[in-house]
C-alpha positions as CSV (number, residue, x, y, z in Angstrom):
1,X,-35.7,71.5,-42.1
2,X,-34.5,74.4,-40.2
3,X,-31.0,74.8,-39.1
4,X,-30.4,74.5,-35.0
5,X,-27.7,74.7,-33.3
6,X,-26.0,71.7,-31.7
7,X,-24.3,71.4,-28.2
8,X,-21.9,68.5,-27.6
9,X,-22.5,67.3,-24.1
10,X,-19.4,65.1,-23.1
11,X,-19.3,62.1,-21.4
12,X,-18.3,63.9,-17.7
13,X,-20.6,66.8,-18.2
14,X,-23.6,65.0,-18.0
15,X,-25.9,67.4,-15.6
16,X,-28.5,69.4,-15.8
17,X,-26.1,72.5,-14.5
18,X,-24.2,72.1,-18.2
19,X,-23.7,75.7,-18.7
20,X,-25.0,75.5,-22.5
21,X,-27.8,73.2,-21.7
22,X,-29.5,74.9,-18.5
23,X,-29.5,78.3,-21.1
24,X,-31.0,76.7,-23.7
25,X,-34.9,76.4,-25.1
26,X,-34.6,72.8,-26.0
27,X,-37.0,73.3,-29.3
28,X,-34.1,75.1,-30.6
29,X,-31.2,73.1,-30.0
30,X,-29.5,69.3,-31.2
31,X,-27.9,67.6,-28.2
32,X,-24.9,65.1,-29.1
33,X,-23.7,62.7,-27.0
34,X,-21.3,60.0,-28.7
35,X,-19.5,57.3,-27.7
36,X,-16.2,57.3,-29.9
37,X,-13.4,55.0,-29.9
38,X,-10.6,57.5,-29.6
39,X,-12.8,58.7,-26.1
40,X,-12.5,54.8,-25.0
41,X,-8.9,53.9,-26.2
42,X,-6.8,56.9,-25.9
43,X,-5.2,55.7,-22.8
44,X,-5.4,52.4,-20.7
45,X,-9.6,52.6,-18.8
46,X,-10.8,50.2,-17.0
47,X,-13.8,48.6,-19.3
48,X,-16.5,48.7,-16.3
49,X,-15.7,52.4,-16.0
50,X,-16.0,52.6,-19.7
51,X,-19.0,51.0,-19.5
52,X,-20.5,53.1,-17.0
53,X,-19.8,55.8,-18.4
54,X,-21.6,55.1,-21.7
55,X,-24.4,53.7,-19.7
56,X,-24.5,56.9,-18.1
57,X,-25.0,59.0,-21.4
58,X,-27.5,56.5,-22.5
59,X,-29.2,57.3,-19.5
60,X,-28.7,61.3,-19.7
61,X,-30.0,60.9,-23.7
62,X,-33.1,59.5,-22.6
63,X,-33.9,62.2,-19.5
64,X,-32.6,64.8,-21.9
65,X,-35.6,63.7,-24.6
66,X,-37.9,63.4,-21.6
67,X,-37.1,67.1,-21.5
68,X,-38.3,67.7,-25.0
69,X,-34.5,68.4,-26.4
70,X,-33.8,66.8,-29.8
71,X,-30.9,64.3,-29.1
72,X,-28.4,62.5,-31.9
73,X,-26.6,60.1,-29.9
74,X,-24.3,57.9,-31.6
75,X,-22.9,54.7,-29.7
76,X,-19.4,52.7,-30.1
77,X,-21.2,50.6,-32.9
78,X,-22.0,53.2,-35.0
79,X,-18.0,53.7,-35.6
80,X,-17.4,56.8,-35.4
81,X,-13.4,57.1,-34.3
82,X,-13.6,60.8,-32.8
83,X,-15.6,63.9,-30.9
84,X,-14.9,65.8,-34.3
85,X,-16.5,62.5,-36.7
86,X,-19.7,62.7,-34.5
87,X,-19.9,66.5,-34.9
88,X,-18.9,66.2,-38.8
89,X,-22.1,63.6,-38.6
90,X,-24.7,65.6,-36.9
91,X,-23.7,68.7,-39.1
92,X,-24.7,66.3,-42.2
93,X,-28.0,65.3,-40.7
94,X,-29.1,68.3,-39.3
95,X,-27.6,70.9,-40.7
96,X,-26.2,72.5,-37.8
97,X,-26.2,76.4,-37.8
98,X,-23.6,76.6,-34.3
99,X,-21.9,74.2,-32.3
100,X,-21.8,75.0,-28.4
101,X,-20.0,73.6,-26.2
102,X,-18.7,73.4,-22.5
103,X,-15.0,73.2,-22.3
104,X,-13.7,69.4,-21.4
105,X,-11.9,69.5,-18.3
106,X,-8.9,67.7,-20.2
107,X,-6.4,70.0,-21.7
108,X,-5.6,66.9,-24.8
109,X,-9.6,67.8,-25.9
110,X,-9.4,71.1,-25.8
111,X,-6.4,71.4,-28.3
112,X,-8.2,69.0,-30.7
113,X,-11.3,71.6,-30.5
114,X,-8.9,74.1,-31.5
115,X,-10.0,74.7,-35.7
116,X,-12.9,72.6,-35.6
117,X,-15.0,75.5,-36.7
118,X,-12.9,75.3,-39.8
119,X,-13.0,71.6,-40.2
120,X,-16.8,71.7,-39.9
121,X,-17.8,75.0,-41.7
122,X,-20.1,76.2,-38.4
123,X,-19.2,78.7,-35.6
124,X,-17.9,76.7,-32.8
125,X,-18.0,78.4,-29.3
126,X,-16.5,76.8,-26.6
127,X,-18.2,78.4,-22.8
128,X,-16.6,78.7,-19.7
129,X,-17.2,75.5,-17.5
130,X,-19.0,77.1,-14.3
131,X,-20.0,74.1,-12.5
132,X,-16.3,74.6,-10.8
133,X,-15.0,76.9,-8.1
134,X,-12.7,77.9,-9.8
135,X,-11.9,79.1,-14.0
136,X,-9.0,78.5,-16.1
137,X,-8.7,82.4,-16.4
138,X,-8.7,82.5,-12.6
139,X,-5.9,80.4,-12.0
140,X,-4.0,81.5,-14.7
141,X,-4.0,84.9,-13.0
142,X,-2.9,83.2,-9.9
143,X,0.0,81.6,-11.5
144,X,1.1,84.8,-13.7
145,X,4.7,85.4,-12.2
146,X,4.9,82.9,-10.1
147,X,8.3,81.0,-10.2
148,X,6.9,77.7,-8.7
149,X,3.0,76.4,-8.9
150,X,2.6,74.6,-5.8
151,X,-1.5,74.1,-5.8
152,X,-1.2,73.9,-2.1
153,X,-1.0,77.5,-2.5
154,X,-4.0,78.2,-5.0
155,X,-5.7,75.6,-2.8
156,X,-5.4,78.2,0.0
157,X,-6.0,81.1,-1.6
158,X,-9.4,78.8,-3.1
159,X,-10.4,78.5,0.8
160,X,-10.0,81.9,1.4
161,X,-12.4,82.9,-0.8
162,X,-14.8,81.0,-0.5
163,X,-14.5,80.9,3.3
164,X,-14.0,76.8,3.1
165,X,-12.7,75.4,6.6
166,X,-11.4,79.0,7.7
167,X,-11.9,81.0,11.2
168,X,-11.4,84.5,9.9
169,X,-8.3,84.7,7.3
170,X,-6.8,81.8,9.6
171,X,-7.2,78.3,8.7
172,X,-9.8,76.1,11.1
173,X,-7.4,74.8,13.7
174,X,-4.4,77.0,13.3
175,X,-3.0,74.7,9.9
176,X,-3.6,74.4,6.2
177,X,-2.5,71.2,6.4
């Protein structure tokens, strides 16, 4: 078998503008998707929004192979209690070269993700999520110094550059509120 890389795709990045996916040949690559308990559980969801949201990767899974990607997707059944489990699992069947992925919008996954090229024995790269106006990097220059971070303010300085709801530098109708 030849070694590929995998890409975790997680369960609110499911689009087509996933900045490791749209850049990637799919003959080359191992898409995971996986439903985990620890994903479901780890603080009080509604079930039909749990459901929907594994229905939702089933459905991505299945558009994604419609693509010609390779996709291990693992489901609640399967028992797999963590993000890092499924990885650990998809490294064993297809022994992954890489692991990309797009950096979760929660802060509690991304410390997790922290040594997981240690725990599974592959480079692990985590990319910049650019389906967002705005970066991590970008507001943590905005807040360097600051005493108080009111996102009011980053807010405004977010319309300014972008030119959202603004005559000029002034905001449409003389308020930012």
């Amino acid at each position: 078998m030849i070694s590929k890389a995998g890409i975790l795709i997680l369960g609110d990045q499911l689009s087509w503008r996933h900045p490791v996916l749209a850049a990637t040949d799919p003959s080359e690559v191992v898409v995971i998707l996986a439903e985990v308990a620890e994903e479901a559980t780890y603080v009080k969801h509604n079930r039909h929004k749990i459901a929907l949201i594994f229905s939702a990767m089933r459905h991505f899974a299945q558009a994604l192979e419609a693509r010609g990607f390779t996709v291990q997707y693992y489901r609640l059944k399967d028992g797999l209690p963590t993000l890092l489990a499924a990885c650990e699992r998809a490294c064993e069947v297809w022994s992954l070269s890489a692991l990309h992925i797009c950096e979760p919008g929660e802060f509690r996954l991304s410390e997790q993700m922290v040594g997981w090229d240690q725990s599974l024995g592959i480079p692990v790269t985590v990319h910049d999520d650019t389906r967002f106006l705005s970066s991590r990097a970008d507001f943590a220059h905005w807040a360097k110094g600051r005493k108080q971070l009111r996102m009011e303010y980053f807010y405004r300085e977010m319309r300014k550059r972008y030119r959202l709801l603004m005559e000029g530098d002034q905001p449409e109708g003389g308020k930012w509120n």
